[in-house]
N, C-alpha and C positions, 0 to 999 in steps of 0.2 A: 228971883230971876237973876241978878247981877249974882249972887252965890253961884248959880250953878256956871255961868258963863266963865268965871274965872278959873273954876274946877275943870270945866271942857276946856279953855284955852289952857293950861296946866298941863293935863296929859298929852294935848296936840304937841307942846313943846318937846314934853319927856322923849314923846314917841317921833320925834323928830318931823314932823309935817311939816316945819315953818325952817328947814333947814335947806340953804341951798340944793344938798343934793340926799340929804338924810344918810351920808354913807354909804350910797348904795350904788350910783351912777359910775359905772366904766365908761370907756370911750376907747371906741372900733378905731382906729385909726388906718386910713389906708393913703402908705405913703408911695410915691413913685407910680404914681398913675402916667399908664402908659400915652395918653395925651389930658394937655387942660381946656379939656371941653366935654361939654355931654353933660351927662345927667348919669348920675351913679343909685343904681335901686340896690337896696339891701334887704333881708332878710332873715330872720334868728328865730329858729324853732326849738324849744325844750319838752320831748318827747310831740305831746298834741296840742300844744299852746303855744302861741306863736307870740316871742317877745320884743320883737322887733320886726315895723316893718314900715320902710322908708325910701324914699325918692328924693334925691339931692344936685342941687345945679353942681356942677363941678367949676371950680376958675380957678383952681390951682392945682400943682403935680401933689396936694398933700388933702385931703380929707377927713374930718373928724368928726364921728358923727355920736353922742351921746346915748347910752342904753342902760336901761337897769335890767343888770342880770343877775339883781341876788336873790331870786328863787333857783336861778340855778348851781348856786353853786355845790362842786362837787359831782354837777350831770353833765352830761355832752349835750352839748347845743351845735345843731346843723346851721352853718353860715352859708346863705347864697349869696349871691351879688354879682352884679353886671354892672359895663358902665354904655351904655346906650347914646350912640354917637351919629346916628342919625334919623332921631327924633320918633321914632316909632313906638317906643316902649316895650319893645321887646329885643331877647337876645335873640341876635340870627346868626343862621349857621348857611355853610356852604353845601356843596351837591353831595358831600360826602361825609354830612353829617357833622363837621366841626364849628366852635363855633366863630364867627367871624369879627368879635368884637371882643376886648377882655374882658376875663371872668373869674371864680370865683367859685368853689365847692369844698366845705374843709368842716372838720370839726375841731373845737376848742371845749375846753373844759375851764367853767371861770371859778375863781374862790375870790375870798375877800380882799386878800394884798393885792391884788393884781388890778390894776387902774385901768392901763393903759394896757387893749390889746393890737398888737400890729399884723395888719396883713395887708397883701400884696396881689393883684390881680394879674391874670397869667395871659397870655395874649399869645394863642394858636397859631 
């Protein structure tokens, strides 16, 4: 029993389990948000699998939100995100269709250098 334990804790190592971030963890960063308040939902789909998806208090113009995207790298991944500014949970839009709060529709293509990806929400 103690045999096999230290053979499973061994390859959890190799295979990086026990590692901070295994190598694998980018981080969305979205800086210059257009105010520091609200709540910023995110989203990252890779074809039909969805690899991110998050809801974050905002309290500063800079946000950083942790993702592992290395199944996709080398694919395009669809980035949504709003920052939802009063409290509704949903983006709204005005009588003509735009929407009224900043936002967020883009794709990105992640690989392995790439740590740090920056984006920016666009405000109609």
């Amino acid at each position: 029993m103690k045999r096999q334990l230290i053979v499973i804790g061994a390859l959890l190592l190799a295979s990086g389990a026990f590692a901070e971030d295994g190598g694998k963890t980018s981080e969305i960063r979205f800086a210059e948000l257009p105010f520091a308040e609200g709540r910023l939902f995110v989203s990252a789909t890779c074809g039909d699998t969805t690899v991110l998806a998050k809801a974050q208090e905002i309290e500063e113009e800079t946000l950083i939100i942790p993702a592992d995207l290395s199944s996709c790298y080398g694919k395009e991944v669809q980035v949504q995100a709003f920052q939802d500014l009063n409290g509704n949970n949903t983006l709204d839009f005005d009588g003509y269709g735009r929407p009224t709060e900043p936002c967020l529709q883009t794709v990105i293509t992640p690989d392995a250098e790439t740590t740090v990806i920056d984006l920016q929400l666009v405000q109609y």
